[in-house]
mmCIF file of the N, C-alpha and C atoms, coordinates in Angstrom:
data_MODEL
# 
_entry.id   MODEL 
# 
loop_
_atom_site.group_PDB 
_atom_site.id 
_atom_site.type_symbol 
_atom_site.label_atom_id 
_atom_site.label_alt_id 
_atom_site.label_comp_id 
_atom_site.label_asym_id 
_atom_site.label_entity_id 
_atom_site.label_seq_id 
_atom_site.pdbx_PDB_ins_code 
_atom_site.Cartn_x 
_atom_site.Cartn_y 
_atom_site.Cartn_z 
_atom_site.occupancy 
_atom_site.B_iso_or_equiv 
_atom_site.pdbx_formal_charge 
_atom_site.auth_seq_id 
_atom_site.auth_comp_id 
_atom_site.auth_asym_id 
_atom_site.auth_atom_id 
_atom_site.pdbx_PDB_model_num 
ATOM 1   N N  . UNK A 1 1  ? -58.300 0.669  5.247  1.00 0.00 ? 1  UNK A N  1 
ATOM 2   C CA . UNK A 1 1  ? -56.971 1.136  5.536  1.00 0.00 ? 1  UNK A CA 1 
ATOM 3   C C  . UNK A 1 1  ? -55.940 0.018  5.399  1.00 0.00 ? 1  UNK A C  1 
ATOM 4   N N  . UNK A 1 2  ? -56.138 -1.130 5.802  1.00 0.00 ? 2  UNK A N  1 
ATOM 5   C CA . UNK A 1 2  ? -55.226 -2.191 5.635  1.00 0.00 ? 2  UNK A CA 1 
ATOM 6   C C  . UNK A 1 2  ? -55.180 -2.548 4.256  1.00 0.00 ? 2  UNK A C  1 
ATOM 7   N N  . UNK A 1 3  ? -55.656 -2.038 3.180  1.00 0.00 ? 3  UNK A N  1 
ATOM 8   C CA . UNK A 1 3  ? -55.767 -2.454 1.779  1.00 0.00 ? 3  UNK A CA 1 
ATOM 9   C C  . UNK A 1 3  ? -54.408 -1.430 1.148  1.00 0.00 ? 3  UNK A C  1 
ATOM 10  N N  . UNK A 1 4  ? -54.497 -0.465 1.811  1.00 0.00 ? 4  UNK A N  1 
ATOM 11  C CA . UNK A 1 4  ? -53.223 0.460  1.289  1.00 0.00 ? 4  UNK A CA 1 
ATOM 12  C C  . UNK A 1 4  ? -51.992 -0.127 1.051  1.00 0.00 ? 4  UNK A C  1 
ATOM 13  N N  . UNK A 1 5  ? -50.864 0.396  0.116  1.00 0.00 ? 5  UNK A N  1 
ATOM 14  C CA . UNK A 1 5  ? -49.836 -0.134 0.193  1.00 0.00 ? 5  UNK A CA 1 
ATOM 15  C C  . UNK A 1 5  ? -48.382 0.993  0.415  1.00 0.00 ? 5  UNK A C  1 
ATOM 16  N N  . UNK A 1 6  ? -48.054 1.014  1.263  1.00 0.00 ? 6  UNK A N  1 
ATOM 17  C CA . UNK A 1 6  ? -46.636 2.064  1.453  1.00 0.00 ? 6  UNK A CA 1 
ATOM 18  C C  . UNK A 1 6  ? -45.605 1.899  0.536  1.00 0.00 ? 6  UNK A C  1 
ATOM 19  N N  . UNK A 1 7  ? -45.907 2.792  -0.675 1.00 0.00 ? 7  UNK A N  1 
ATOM 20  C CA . UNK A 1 7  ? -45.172 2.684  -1.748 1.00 0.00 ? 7  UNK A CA 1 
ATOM 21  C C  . UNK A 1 7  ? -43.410 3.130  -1.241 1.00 0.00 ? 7  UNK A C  1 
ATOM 22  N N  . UNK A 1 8  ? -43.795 5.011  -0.518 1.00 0.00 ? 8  UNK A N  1 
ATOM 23  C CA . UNK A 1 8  ? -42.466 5.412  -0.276 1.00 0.00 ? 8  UNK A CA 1 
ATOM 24  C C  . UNK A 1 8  ? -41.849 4.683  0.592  1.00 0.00 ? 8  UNK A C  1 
ATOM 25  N N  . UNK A 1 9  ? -42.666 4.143  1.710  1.00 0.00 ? 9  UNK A N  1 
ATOM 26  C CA . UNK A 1 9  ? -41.783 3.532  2.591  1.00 0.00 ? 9  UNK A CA 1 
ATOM 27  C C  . UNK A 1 9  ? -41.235 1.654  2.449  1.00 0.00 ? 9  UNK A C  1 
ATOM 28  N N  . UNK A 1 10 ? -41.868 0.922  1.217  1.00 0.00 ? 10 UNK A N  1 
ATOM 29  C CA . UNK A 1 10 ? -41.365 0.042  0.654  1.00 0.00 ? 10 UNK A CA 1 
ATOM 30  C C  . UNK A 1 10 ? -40.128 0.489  0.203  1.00 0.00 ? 10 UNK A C  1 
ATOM 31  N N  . UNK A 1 11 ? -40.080 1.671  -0.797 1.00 0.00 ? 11 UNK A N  1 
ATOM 32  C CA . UNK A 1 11 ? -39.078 2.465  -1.670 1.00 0.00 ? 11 UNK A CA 1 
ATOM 33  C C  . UNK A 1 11 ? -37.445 2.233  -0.822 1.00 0.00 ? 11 UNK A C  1 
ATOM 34  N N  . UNK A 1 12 ? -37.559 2.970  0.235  1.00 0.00 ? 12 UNK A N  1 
ATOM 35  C CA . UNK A 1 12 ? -37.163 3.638  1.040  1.00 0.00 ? 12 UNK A CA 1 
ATOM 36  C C  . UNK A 1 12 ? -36.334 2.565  1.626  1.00 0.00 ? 12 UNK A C  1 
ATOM 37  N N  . UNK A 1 13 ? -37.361 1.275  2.203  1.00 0.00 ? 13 UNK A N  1 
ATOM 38  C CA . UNK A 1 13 ? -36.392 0.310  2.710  1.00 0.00 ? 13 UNK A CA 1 
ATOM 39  C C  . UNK A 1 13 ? -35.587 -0.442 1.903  1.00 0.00 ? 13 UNK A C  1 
ATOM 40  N N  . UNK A 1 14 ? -35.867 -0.652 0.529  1.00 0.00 ? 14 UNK A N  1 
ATOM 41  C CA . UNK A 1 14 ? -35.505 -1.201 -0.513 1.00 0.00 ? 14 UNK A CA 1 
ATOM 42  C C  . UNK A 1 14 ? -33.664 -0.543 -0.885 1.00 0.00 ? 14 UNK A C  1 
ATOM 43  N N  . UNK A 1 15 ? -33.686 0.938  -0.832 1.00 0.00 ? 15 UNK A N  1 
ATOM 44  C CA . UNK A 1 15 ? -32.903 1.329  -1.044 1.00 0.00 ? 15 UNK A CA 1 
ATOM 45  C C  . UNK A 1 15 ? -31.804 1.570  0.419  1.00 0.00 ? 15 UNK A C  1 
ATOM 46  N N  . UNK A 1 16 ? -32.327 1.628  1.552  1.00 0.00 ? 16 UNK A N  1 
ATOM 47  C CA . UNK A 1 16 ? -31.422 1.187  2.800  1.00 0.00 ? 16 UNK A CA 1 
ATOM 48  C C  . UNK A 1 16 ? -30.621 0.169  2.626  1.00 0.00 ? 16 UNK A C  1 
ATOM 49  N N  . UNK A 1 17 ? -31.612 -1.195 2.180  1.00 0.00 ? 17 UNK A N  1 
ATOM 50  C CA . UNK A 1 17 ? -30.734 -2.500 2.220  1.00 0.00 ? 17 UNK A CA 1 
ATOM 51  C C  . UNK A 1 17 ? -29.937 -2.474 0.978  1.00 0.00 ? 17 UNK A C  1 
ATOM 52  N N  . UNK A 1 18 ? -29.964 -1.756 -0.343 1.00 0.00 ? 18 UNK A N  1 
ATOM 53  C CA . UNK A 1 18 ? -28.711 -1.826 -1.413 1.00 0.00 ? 18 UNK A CA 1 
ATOM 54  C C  . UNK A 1 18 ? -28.073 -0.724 -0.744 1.00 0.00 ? 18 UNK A C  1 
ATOM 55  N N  . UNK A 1 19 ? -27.750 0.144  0.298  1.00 0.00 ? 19 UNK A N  1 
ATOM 56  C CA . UNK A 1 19 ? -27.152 0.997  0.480  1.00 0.00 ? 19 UNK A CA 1 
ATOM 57  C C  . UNK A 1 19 ? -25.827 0.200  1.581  1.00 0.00 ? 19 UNK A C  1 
ATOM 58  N N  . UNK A 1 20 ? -26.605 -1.040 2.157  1.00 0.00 ? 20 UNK A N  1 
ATOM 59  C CA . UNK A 1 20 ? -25.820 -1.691 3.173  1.00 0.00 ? 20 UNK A CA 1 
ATOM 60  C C  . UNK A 1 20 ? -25.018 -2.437 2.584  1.00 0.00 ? 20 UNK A C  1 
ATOM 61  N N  . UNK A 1 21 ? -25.818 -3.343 1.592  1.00 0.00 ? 21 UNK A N  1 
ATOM 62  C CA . UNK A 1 21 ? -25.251 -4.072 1.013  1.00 0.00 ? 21 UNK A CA 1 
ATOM 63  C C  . UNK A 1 21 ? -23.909 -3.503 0.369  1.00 0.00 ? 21 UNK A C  1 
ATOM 64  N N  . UNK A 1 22 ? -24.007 -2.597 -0.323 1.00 0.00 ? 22 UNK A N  1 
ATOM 65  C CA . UNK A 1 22 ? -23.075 -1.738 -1.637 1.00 0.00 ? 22 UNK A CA 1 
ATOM 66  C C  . UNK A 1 22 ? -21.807 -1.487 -0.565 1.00 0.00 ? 22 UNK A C  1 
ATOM 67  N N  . UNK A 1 23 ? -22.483 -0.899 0.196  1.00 0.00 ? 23 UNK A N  1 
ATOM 68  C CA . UNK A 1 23 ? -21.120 -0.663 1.795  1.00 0.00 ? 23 UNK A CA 1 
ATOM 69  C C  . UNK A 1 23 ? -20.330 -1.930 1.976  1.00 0.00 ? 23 UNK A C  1 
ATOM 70  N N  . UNK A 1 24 ? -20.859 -2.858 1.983  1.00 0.00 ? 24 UNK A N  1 
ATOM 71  C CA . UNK A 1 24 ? -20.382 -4.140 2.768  1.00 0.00 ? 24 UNK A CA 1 
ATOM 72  C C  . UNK A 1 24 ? -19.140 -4.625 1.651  1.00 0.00 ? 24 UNK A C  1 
ATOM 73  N N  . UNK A 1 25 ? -20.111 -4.598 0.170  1.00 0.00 ? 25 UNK A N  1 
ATOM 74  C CA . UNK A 1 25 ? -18.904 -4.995 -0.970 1.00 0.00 ? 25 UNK A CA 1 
ATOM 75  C C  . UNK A 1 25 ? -17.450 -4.224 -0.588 1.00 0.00 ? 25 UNK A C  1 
ATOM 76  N N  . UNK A 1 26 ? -17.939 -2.640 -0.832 1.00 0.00 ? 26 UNK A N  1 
ATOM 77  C CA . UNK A 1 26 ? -17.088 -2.207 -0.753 1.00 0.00 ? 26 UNK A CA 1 
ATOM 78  C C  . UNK A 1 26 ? -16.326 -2.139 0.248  1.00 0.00 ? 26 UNK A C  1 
ATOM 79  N N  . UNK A 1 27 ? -16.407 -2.318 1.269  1.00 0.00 ? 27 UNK A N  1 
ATOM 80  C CA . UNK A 1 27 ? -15.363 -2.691 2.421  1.00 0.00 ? 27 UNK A CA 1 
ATOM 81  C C  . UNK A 1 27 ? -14.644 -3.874 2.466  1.00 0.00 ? 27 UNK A C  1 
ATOM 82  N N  . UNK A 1 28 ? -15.075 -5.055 1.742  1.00 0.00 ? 28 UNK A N  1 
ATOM 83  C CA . UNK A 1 28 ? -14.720 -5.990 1.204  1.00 0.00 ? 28 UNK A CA 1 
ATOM 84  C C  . UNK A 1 28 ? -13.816 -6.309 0.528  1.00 0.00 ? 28 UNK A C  1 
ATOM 85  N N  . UNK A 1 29 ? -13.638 -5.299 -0.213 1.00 0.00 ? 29 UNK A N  1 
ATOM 86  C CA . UNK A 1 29 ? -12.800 -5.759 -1.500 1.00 0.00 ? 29 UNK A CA 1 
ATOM 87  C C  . UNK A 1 29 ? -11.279 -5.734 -1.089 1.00 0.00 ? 29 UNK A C  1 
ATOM 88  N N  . UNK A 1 30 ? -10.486 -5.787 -1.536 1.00 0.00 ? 30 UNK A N  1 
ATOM 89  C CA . UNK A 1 30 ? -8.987  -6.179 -1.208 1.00 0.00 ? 30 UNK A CA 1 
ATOM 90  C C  . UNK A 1 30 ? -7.996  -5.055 -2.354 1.00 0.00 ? 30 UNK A C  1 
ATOM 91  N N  . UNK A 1 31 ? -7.834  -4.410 -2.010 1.00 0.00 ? 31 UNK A N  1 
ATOM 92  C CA . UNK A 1 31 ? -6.602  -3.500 -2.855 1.00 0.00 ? 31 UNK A CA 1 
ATOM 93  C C  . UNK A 1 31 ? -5.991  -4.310 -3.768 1.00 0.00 ? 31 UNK A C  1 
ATOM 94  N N  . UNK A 1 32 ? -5.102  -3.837 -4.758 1.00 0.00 ? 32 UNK A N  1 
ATOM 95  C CA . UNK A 1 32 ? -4.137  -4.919 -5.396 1.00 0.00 ? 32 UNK A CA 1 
ATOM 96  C C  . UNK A 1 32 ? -2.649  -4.285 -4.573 1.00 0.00 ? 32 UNK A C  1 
ATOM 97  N N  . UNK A 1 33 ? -2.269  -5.784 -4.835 1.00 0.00 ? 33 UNK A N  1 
ATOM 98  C CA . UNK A 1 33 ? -0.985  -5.614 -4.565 1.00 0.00 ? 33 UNK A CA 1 
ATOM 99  C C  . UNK A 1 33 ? -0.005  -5.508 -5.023 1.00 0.00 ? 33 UNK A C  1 
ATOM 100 N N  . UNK A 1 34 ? 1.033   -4.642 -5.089 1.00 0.00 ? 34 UNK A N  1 
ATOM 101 C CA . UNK A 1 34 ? 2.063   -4.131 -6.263 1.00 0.00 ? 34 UNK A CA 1 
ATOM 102 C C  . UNK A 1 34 ? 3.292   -4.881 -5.845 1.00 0.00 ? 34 UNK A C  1 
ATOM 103 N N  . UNK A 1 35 ? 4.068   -5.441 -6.772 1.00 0.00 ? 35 UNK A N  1 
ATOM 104 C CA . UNK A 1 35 ? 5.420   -5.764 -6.361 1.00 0.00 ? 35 UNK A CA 1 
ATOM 105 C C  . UNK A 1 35 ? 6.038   -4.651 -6.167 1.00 0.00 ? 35 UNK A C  1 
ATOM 106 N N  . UNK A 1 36 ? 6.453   -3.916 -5.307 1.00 0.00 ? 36 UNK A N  1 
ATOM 107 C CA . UNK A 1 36 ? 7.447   -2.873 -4.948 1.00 0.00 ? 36 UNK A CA 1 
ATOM 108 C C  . UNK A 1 36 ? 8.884   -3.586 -4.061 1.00 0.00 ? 36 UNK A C  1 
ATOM 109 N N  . UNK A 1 37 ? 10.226  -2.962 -4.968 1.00 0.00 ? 37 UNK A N  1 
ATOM 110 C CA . UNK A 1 37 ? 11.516  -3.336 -4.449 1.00 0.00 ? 37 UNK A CA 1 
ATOM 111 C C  . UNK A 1 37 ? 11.845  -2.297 -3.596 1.00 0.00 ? 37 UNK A C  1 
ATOM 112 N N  . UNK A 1 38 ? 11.794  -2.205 -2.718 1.00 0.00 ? 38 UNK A N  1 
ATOM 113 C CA . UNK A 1 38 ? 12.138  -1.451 -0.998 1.00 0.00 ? 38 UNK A CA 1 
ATOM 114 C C  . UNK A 1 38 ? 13.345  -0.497 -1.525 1.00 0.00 ? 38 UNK A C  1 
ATOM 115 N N  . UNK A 1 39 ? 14.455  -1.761 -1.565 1.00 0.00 ? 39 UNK A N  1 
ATOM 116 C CA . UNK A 1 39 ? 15.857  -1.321 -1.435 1.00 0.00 ? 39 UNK A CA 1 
ATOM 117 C C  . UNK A 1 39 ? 15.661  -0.379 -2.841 1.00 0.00 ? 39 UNK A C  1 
ATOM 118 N N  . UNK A 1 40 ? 15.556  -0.296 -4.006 1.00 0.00 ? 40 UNK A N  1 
ATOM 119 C CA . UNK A 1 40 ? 15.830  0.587  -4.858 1.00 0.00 ? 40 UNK A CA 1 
ATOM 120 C C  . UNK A 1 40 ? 15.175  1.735  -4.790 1.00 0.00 ? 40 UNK A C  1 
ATOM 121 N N  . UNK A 1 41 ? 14.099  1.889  -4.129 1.00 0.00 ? 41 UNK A N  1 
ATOM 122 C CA . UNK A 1 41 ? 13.730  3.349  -3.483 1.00 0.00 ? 41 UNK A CA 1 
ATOM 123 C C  . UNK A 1 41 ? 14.272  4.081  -2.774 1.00 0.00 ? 41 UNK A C  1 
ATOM 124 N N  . UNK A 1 42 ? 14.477  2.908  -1.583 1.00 0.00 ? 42 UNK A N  1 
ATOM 125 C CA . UNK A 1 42 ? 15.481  3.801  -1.216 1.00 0.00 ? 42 UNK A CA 1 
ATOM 126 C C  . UNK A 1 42 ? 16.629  4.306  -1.373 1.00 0.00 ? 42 UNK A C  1 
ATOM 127 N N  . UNK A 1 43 ? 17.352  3.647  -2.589 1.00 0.00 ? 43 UNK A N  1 
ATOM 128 C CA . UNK A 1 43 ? 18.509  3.998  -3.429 1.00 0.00 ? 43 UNK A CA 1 
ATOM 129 C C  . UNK A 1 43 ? 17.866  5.176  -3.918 1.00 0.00 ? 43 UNK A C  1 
ATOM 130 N N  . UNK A 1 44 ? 17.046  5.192  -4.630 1.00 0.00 ? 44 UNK A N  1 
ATOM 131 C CA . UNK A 1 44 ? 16.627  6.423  -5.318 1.00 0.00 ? 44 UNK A CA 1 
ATOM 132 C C  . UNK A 1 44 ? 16.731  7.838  -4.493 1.00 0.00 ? 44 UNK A C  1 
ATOM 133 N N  . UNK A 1 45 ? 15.595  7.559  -2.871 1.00 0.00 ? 45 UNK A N  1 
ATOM 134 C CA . UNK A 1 45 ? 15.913  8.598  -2.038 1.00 0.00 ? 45 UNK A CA 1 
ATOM 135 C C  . UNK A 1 45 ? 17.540  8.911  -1.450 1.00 0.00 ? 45 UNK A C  1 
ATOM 136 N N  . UNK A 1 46 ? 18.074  8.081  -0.918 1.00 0.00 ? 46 UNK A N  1 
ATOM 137 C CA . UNK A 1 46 ? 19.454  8.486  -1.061 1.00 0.00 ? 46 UNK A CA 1 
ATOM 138 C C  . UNK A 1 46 ? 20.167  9.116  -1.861 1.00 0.00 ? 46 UNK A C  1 
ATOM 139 N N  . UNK A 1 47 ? 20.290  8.472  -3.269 1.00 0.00 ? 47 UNK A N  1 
ATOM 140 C CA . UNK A 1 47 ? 20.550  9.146  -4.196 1.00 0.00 ? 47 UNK A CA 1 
ATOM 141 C C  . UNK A 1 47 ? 20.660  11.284 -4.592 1.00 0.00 ? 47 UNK A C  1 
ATOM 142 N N  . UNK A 1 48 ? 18.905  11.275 -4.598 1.00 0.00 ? 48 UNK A N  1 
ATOM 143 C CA . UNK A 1 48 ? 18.880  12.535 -4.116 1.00 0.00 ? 48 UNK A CA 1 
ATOM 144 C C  . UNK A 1 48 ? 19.269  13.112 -2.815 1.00 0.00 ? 48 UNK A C  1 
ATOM 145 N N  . UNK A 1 49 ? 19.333  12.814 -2.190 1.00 0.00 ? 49 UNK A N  1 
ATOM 146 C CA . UNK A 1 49 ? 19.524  13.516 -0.580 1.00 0.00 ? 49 UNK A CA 1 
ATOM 147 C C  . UNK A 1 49 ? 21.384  13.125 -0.525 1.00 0.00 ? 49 UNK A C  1 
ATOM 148 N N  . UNK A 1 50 ? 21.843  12.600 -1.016 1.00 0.00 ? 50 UNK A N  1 
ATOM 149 C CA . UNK A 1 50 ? 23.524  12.460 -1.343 1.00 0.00 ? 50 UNK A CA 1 
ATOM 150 C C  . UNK A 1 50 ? 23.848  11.465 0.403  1.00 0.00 ? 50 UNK A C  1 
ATOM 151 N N  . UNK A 1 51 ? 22.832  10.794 0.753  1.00 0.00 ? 51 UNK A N  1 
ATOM 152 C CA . UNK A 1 51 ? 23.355  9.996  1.643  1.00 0.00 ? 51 UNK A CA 1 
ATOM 153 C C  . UNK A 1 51 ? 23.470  8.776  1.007  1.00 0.00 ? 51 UNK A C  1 
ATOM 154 N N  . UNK A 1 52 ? 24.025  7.658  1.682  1.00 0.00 ? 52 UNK A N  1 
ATOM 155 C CA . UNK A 1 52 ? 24.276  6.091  1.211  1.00 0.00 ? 52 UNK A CA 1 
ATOM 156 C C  . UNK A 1 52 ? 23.470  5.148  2.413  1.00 0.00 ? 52 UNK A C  1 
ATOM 157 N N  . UNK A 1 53 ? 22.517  3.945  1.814  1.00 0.00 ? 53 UNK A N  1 
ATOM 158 C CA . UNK A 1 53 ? 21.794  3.503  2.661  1.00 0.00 ? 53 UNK A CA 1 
ATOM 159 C C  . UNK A 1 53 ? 22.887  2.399  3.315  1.00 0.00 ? 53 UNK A C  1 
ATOM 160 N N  . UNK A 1 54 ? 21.685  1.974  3.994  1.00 0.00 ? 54 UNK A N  1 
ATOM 161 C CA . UNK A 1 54 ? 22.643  1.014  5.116  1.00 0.00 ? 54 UNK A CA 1 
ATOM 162 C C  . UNK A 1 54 ? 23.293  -0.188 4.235  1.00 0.00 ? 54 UNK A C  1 
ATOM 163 N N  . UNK A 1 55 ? 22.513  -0.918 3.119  1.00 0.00 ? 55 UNK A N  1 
ATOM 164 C CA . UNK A 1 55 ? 22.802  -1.733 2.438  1.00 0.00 ? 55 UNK A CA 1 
ATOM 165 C C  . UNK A 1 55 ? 23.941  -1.633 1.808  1.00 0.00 ? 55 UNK A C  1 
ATOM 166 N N  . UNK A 1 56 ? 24.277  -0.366 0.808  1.00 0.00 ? 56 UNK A N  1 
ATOM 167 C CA . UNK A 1 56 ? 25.335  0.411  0.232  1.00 0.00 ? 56 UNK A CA 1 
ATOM 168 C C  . UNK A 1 56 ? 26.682  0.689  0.947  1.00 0.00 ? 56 UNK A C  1 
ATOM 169 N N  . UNK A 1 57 ? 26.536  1.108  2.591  1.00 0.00 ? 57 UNK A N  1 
ATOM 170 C CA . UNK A 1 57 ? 27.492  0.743  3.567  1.00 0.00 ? 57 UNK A CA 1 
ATOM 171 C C  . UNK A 1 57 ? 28.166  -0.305 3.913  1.00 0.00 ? 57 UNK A C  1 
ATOM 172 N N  . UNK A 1 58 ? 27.180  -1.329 4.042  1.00 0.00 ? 58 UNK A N  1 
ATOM 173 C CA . UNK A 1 58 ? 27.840  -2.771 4.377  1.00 0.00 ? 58 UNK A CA 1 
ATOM 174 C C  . UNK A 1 58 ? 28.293  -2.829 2.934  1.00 0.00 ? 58 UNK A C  1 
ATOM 175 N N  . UNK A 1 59 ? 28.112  -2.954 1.794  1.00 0.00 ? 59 UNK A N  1 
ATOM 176 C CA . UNK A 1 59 ? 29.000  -3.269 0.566  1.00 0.00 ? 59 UNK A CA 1 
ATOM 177 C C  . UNK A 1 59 ? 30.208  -2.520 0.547  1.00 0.00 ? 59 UNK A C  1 
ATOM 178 N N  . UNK A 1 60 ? 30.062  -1.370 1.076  1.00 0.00 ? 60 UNK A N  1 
ATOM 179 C CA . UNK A 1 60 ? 31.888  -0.792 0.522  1.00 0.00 ? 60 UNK A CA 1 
ATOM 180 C C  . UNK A 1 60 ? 32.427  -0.667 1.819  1.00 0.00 ? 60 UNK A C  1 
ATOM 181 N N  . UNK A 1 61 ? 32.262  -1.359 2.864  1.00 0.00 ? 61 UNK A N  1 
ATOM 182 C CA . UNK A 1 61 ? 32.920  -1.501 4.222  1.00 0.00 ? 61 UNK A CA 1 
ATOM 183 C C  . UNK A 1 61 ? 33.764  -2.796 3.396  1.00 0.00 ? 61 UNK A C  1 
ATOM 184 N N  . UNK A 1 62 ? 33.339  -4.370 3.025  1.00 0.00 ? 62 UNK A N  1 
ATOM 185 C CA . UNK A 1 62 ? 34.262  -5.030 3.091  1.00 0.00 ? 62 UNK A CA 1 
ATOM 186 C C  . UNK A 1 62 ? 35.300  -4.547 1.825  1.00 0.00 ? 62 UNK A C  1 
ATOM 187 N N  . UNK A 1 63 ? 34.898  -3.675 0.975  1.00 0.00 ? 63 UNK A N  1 
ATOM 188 C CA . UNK A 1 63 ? 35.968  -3.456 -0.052 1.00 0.00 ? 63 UNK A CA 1 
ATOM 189 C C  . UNK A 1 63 ? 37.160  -2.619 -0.001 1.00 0.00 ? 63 UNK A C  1 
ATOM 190 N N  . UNK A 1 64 ? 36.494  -1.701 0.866  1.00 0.00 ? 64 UNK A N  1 
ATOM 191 C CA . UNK A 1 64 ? 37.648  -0.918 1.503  1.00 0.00 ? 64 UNK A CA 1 
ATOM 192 C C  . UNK A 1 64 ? 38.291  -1.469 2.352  1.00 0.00 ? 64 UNK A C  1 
ATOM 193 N N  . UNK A 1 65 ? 38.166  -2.418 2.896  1.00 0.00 ? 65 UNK A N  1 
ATOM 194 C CA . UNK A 1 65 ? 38.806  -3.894 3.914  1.00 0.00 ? 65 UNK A CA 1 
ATOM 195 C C  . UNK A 1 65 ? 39.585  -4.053 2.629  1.00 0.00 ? 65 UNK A C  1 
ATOM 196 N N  . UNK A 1 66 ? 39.584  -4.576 1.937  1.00 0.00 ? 66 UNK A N  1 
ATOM 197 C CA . UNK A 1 66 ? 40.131  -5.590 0.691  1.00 0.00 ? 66 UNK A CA 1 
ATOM 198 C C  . UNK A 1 66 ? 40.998  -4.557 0.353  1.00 0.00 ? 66 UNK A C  1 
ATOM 199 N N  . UNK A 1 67 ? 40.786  -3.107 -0.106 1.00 0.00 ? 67 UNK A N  1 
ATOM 200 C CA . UNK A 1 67 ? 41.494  -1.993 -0.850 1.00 0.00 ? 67 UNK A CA 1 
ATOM 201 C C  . UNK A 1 67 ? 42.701  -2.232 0.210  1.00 0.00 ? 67 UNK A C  1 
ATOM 202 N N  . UNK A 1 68 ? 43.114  -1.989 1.817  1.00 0.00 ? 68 UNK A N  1 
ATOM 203 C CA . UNK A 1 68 ? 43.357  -1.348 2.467  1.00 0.00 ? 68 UNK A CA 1 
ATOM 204 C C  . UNK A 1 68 ? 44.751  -2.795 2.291  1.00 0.00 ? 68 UNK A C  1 
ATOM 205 N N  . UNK A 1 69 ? 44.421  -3.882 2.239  1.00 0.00 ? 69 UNK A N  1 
ATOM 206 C CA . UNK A 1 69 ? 44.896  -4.867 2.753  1.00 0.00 ? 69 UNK A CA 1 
ATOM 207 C C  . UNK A 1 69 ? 46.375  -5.088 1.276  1.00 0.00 ? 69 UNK A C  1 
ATOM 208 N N  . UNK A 1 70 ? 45.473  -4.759 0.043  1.00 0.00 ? 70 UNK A N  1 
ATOM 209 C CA . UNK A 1 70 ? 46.379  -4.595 -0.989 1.00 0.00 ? 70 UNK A CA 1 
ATOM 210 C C  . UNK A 1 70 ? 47.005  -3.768 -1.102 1.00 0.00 ? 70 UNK A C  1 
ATOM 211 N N  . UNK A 1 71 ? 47.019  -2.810 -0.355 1.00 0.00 ? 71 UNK A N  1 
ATOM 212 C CA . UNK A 1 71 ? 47.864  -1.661 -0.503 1.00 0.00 ? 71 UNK A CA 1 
ATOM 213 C C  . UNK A 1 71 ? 49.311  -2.158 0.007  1.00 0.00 ? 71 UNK A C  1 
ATOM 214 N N  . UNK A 1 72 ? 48.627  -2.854 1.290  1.00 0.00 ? 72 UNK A N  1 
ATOM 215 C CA . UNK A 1 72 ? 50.128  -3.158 2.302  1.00 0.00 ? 72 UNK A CA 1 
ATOM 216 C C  . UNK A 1 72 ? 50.902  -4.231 1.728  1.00 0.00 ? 72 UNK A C  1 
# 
């Protein structure tokens, strides 16, 4: 009996440990990272939705300062 060899259950563990392993890579790995510009998205969403972001506000607050001042 001790001459036998546990084929399935060699099999078996063989494929547990690439199953851990394969897990481990893959939890591992790191996404890529995209340059994404914030502010022009959200220009974009504004855009559609017909609001003006906060950035777009502070720019035509001091101009309408400036408009208001040449008038007088």
């Amino acid at each position: 009996m001790a001459g036998t060899s546990l084929k399935r259950k060699a099999r078996k563990n063989r494929v547990v440990a690439k199953r851990r392993q394969d897990e481990m890579k893959r939890l591992n790995t790191k996404p890529v990272v995209k340059q994404v510009d914030i502010e022009e998205i959200k220009k974009e969403f504004a855009a559609k939705s017909g609001k003006k972001t906060k950035s777009e506000k502070k720019e035509e607050a001091p101009k309408a300062e400036k408009e208001s001042k040449s008038e007088e």
